[in-house]
MIDOSE-1310 file (N, C-alpha, C; in nm, 2 decimals, decimal comma, always signed):
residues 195
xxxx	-0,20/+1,43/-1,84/-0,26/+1,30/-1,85/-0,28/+1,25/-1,71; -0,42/+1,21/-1,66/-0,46/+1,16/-1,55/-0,38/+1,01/-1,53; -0,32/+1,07/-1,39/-0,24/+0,92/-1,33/-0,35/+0,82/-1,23; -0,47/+0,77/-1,37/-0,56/+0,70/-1,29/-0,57/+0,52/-1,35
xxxx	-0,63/+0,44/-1,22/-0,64/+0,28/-1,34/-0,80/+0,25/-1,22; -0,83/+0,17/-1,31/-0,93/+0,08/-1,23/-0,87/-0,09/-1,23; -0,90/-0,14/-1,17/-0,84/-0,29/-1,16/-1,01/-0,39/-1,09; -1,04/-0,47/-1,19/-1,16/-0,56/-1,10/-1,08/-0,70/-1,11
xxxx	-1,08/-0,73/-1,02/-1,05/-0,87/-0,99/-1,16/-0,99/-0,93; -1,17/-1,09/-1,00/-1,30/-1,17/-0,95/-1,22/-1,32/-0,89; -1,22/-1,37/-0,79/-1,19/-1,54/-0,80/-1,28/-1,61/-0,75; -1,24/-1,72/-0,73/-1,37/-1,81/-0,64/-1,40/-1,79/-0,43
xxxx	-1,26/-1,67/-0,41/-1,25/-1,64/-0,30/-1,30/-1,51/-0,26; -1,29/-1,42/-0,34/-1,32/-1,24/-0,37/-1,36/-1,21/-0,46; -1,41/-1,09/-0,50/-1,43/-0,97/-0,61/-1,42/-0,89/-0,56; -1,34/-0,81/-0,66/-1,23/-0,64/-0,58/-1,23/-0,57/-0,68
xxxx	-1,28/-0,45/-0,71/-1,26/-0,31/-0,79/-1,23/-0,21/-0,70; -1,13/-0,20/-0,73/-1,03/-0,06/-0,66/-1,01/+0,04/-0,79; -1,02/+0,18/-0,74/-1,01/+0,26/-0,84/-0,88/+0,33/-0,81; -0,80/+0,40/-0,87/-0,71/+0,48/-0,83/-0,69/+0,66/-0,88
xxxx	-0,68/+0,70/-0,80/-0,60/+0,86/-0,88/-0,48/+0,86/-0,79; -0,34/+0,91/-0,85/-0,24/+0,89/-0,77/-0,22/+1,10/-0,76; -0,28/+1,16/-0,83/-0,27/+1,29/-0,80/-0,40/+1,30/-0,77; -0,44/+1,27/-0,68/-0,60/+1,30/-0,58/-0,62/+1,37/-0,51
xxxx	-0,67/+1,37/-0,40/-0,68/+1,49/-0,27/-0,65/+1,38/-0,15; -0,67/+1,29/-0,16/-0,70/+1,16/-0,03/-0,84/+1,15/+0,02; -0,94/+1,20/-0,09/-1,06/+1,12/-0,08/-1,08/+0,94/-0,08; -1,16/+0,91/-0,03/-1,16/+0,78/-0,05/-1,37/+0,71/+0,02
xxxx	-1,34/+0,57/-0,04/-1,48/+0,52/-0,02/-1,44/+0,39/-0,03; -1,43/+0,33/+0,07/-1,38/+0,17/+0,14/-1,50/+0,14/+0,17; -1,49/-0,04/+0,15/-1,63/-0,12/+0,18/-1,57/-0,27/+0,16; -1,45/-0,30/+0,24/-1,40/-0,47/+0,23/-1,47/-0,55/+0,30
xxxx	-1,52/-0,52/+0,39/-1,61/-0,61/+0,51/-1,52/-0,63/+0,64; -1,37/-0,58/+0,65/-1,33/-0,60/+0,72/-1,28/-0,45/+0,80; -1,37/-0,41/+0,91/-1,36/-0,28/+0,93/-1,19/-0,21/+0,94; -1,09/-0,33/+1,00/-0,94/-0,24/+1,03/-0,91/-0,20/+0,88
xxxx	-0,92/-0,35/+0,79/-0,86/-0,26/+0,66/-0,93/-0,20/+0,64; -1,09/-0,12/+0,62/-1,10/-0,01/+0,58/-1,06/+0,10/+0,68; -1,02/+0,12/+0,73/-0,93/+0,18/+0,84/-0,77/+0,26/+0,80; -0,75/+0,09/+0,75/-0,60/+0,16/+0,71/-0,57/+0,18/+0,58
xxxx	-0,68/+0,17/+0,49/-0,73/+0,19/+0,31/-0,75/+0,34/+0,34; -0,81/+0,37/+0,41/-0,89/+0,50/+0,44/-0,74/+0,61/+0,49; -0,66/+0,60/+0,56/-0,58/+0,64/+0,62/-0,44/+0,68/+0,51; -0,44/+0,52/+0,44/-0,34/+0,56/+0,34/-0,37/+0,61/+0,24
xxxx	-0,50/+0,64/+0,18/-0,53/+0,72/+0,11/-0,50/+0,88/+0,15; -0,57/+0,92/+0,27/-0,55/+1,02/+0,32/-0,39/+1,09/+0,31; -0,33/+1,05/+0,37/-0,19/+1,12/+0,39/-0,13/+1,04/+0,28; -0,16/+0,96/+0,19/-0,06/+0,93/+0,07/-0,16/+1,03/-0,07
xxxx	-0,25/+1,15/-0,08/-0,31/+1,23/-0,11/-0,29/+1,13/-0,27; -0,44/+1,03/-0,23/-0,47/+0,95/-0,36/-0,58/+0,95/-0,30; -0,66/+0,95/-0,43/-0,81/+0,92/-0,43/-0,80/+0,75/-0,44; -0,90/+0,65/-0,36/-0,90/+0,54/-0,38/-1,08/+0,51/-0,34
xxxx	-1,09/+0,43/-0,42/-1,21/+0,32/-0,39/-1,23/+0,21/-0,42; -1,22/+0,11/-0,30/-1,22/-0,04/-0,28/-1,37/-0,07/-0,28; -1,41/-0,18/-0,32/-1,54/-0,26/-0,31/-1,51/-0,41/-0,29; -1,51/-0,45/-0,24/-1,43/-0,61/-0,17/-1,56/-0,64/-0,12
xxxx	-1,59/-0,84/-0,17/-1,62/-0,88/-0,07/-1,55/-1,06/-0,13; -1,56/-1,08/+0,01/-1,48/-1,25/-0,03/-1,53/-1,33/+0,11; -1,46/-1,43/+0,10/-1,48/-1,55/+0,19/-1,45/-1,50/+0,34; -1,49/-1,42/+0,41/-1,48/-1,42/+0,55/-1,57/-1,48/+0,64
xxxx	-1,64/-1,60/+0,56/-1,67/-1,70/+0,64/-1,54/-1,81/+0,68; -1,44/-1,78/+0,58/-1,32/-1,85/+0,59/-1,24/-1,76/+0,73; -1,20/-1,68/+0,69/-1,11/-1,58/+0,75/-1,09/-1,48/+0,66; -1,00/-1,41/+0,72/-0,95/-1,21/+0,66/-0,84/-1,22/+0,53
xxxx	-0,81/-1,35/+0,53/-0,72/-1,39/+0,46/-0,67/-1,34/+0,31; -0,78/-1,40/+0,27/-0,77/-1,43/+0,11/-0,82/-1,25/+0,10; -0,94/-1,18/+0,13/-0,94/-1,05/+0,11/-0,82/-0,94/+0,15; -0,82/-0,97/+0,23/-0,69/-0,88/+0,29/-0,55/-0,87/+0,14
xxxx	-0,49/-1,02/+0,13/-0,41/-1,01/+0,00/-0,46/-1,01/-0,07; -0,59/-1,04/-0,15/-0,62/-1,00/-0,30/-0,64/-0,78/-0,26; -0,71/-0,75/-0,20/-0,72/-0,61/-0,15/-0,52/-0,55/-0,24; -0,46/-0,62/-0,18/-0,32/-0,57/-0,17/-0,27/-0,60/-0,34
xxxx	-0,31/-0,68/-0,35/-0,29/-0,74/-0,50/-0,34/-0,64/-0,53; -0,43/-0,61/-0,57/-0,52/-0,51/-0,69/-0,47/-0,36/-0,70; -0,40/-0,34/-0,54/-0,37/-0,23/-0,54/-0,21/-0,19/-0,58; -0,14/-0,29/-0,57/+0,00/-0,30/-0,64/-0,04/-0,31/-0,79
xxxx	-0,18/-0,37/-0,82/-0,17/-0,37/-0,97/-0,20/-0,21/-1,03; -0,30/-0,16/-0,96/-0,38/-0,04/-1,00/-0,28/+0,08/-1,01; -0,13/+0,08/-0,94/-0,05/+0,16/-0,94/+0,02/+0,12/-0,97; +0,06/+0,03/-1,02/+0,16/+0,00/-1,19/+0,09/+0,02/-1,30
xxxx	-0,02/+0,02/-1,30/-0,08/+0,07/-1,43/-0,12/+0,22/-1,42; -0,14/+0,26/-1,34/-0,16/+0,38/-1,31/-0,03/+0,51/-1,36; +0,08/+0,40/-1,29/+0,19/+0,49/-1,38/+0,26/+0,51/-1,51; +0,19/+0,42/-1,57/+0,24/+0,38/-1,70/+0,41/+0,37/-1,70
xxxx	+0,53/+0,43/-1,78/+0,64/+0,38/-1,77/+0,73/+0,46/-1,72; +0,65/+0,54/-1,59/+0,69/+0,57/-1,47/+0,79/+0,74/-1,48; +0,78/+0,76/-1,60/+0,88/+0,88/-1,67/+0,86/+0,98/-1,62; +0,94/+1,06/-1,53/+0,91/+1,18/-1,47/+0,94/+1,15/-1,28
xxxx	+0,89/+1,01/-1,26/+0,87/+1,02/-1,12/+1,00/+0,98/-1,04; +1,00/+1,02/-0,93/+1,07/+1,05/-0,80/+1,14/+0,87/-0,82; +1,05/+0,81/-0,79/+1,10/+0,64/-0,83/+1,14/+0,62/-0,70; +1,16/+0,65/-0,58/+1,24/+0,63/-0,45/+1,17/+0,67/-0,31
xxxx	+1,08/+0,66/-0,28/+1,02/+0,70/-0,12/+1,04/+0,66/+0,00; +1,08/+0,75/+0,13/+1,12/+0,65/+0,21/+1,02/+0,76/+0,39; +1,02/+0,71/+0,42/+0,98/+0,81/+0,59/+0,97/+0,70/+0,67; +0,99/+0,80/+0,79/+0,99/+0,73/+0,96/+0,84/+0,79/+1,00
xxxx	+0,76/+0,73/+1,05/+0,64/+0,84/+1,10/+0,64/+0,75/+1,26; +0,61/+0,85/+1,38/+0,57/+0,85/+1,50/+0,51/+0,81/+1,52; +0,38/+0,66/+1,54/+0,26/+0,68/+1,57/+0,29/+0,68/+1,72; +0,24/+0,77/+1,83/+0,21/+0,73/+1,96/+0,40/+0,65/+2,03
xxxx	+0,34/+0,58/+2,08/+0,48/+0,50/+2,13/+0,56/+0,44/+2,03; +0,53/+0,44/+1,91/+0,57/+0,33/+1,77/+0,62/+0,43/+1,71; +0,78/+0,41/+1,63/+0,80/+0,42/+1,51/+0,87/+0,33/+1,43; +0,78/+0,38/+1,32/+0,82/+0,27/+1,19/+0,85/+0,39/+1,06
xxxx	+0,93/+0,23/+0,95/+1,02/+0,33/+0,88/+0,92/+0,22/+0,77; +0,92/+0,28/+0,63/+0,86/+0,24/+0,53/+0,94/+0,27/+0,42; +1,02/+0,22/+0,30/+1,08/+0,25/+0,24/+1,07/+0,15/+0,10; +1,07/+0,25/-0,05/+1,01/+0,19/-0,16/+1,09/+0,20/-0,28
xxxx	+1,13/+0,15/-0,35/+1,15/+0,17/-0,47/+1,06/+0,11/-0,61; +1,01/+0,20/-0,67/+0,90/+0,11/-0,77/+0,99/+0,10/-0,89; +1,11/+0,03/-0,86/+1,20/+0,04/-1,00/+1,19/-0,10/-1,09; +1,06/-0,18/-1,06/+1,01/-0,29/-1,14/+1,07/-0,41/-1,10
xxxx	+1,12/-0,42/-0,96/+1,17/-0,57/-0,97/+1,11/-0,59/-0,79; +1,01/-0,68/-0,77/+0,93/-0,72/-0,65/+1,06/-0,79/-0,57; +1,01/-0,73/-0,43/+1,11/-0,79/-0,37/+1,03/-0,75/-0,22; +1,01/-0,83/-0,08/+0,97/-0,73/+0,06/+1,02/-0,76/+0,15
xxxx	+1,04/-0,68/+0,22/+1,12/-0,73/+0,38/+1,06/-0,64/+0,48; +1,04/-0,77/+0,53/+0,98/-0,66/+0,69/+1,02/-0,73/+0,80; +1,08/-0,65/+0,91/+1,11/-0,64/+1,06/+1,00/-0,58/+1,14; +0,89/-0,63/+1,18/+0,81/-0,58/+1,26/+0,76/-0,69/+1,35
xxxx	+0,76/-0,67/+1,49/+0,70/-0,75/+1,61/+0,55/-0,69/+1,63; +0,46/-0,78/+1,63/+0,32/-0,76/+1,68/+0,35/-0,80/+1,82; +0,27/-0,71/+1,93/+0,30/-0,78/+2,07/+0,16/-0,87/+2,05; +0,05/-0,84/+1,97/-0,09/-0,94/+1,96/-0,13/-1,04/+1,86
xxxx	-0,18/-1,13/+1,87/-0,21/-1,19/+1,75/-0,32/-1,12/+1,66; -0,41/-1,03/+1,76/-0,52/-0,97/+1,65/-0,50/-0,80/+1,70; -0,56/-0,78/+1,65/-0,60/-0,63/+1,61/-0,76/-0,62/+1,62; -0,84/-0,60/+1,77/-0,98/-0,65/+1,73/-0,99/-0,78/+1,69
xxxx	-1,07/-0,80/+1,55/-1,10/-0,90/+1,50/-0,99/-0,91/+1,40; -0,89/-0,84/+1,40/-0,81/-0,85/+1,23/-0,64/-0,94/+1,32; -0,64/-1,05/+1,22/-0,50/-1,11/+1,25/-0,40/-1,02/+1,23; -0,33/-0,97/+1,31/-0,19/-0,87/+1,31/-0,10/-0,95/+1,19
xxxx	-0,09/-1,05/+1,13/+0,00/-1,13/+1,07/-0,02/-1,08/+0,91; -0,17/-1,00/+0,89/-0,25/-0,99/+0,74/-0,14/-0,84/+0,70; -0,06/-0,83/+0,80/-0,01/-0,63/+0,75/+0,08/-0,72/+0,65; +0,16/-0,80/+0,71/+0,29/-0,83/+0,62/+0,25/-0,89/+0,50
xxxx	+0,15/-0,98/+0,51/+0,07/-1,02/+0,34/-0,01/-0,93/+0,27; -0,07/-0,81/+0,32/-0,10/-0,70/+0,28/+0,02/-0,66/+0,16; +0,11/-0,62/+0,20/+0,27/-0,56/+0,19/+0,31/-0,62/+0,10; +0,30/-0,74/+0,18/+0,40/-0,85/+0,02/+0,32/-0,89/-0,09
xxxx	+0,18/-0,83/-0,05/+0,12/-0,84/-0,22/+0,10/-0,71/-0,31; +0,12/-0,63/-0,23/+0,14/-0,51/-0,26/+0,29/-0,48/-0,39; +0,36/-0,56/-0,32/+0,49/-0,56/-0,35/+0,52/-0,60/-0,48; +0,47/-0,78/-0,45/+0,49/-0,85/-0,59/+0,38/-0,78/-0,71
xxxx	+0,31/-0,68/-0,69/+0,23/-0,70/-0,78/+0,20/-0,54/-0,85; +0,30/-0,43/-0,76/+0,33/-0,30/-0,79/+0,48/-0,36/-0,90; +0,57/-0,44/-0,88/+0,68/-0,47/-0,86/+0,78/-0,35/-0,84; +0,81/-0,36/-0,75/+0,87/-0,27/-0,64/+0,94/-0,33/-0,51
xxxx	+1,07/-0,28/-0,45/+1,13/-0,28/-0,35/+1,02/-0,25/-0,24; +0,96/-0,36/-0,13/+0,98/-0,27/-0,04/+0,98/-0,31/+0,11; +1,07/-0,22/+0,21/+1,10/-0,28/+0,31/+1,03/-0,18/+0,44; +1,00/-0,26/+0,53/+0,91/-0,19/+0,64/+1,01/-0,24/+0,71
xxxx	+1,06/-0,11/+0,84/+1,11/-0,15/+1,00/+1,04/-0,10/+1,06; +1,01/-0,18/+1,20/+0,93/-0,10/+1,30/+1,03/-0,11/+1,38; +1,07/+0,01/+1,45/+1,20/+0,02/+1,52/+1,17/-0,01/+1,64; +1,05/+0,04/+1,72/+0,96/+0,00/+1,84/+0,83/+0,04/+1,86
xxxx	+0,79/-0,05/+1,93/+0,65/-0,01/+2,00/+0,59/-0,13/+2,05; +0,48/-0,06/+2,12/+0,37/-0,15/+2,24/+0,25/-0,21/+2,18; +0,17/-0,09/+2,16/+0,06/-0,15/+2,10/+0,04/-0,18/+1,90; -0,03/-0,31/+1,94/-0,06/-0,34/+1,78/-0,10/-0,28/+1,71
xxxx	-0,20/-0,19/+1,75/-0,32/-0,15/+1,68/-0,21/+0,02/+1,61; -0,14/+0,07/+1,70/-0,03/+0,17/+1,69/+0,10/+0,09/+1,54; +0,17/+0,00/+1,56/+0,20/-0,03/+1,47/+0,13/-0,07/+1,34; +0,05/-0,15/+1,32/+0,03/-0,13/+1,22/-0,05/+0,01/+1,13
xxxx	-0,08/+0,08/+1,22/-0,14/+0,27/+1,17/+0,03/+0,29/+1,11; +0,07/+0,31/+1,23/+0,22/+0,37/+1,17/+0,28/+0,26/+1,05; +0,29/+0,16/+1,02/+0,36/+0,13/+0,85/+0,24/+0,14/+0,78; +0,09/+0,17/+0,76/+0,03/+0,25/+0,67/+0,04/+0,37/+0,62
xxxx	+0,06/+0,41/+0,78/+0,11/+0,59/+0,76/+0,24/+0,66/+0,73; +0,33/+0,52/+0,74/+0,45/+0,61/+0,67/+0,47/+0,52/+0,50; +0,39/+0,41/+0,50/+0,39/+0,37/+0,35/+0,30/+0,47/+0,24; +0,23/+0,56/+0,32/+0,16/+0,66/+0,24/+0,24/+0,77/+0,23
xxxx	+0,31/+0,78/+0,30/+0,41/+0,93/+0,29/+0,57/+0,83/+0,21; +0,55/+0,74/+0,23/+0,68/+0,68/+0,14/+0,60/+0,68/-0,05; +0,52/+0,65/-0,04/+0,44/+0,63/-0,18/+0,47/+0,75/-0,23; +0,36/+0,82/-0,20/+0,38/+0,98/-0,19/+0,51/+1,04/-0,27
xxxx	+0,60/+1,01/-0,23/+0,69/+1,06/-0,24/+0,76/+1,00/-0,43; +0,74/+0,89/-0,40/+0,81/+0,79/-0,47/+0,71/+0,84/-0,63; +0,64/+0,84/-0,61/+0,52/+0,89/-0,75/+0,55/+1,04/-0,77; +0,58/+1,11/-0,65/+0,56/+1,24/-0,72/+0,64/+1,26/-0,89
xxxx	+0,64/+1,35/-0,90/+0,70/+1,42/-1,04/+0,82/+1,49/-0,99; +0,92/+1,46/-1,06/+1,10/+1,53/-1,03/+1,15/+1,60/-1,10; +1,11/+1,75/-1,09/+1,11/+1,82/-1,12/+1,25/+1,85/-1,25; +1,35/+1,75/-1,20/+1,45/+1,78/-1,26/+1,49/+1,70/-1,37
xxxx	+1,36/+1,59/-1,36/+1,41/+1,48/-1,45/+1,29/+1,42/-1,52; +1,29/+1,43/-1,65/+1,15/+1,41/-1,69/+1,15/+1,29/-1,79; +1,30/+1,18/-1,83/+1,28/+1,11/-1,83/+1,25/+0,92/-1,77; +1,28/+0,80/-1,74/+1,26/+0,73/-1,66/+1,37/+0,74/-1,59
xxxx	+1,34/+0,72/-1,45/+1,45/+0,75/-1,34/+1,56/+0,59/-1,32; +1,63/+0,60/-1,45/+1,73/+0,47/-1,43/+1,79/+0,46/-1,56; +1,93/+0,41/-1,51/+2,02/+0,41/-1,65/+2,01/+0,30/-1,77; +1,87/+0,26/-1,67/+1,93/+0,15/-1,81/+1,79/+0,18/-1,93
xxx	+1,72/+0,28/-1,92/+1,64/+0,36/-1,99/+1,48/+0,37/-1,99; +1,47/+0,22/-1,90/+1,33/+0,18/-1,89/+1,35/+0,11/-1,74; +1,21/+0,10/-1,68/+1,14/+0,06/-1,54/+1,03/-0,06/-1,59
């Protein structure tokens, strides 16, 4: 059974259809209007080996704001529905990845109860044109709306544009992990019988 959802979301601020396959290749086809996140949409698809396709556009006559979290929203939703009642999977992902001078740690539980924490210093306020401040609302919409644990440390680094690559790229290898299929356990991963 294909582990796929579509999610369209419309408000008076955005419209967002994100597609998902969570057993994909890491194809993907981004179009938010804001080139970093399709950057780091593009990336986590890649090494989190999901097919994804975003179509975003919203108020960036305002700011990156309201796209950036609804982007994150849709995509916490499309992978809770995507997994249906999660039976079989790993349920737990966690990696350190290197970027450059930066490492960060990304760590998940999709055991249904929303919760985020992040430790990370931007040395910049932007990233280019993108506010460094949109990773952690990215994340925490991601969060509430996969419901899921999850906590990002960036243990160090210099450049912005390096940190935030690195908690996309180890949030894709944390995902990754956390969806695969457990070989040894093929009902829901928790005692109390359901996720």
């Amino acid at each position: 059974m294909p582990r796929t959802a579509t999610i369209e979301r419309k408000t008076a601020e955005t419209a967002i259809r994100l597609e998902i396959n969570l057993d994909g290749s890491g194809k993907s086809q981004i179009a938010t209007g804001i080139g970093f996140l399709d950057h780091m949409l593009t990336l986590l698809a890649k090494h989190g080996a999901i097919d994804l396709v975003v179509q975003a556009t919203g108020d960036l006559h305002v700011d990156q704001h309201h796209t950036v979290e609804d982007v994150g929203i849709c995509l916490g939703l499309a992978m809770r529905q995507a997994l249906g009642d999660k039976a079989g999977i790993c349920r737990y992902g966690h990696f350190t990845l290197p970027m450059d001078e930066t490492l960060a740690t990304f760590a998940v539980d999709l055991g249904g109860r929303p919760y985020f924490a992040i430790d990370a210093k931007f040395p910049t306020a932007k990233i280019g044109e993108f506010d460094s401040e949109l990773v952690a609302d990215f994340w925490q919409a991601f969060a509430t709306n996969v419901l899921g644990n999850v906590h990002i440390l960036v243990h160090y680094g210099r450049n912005s544009h390096h940190i935030a690559e690195g908690i996309f790229k180890a949030a894709a290898r944390a995902l990754r992990a956390a969806v695969e299929a457990d070989p040894r356990m093929r009902d829901v991963p928790s005692t109390k019988g359901m996720l």
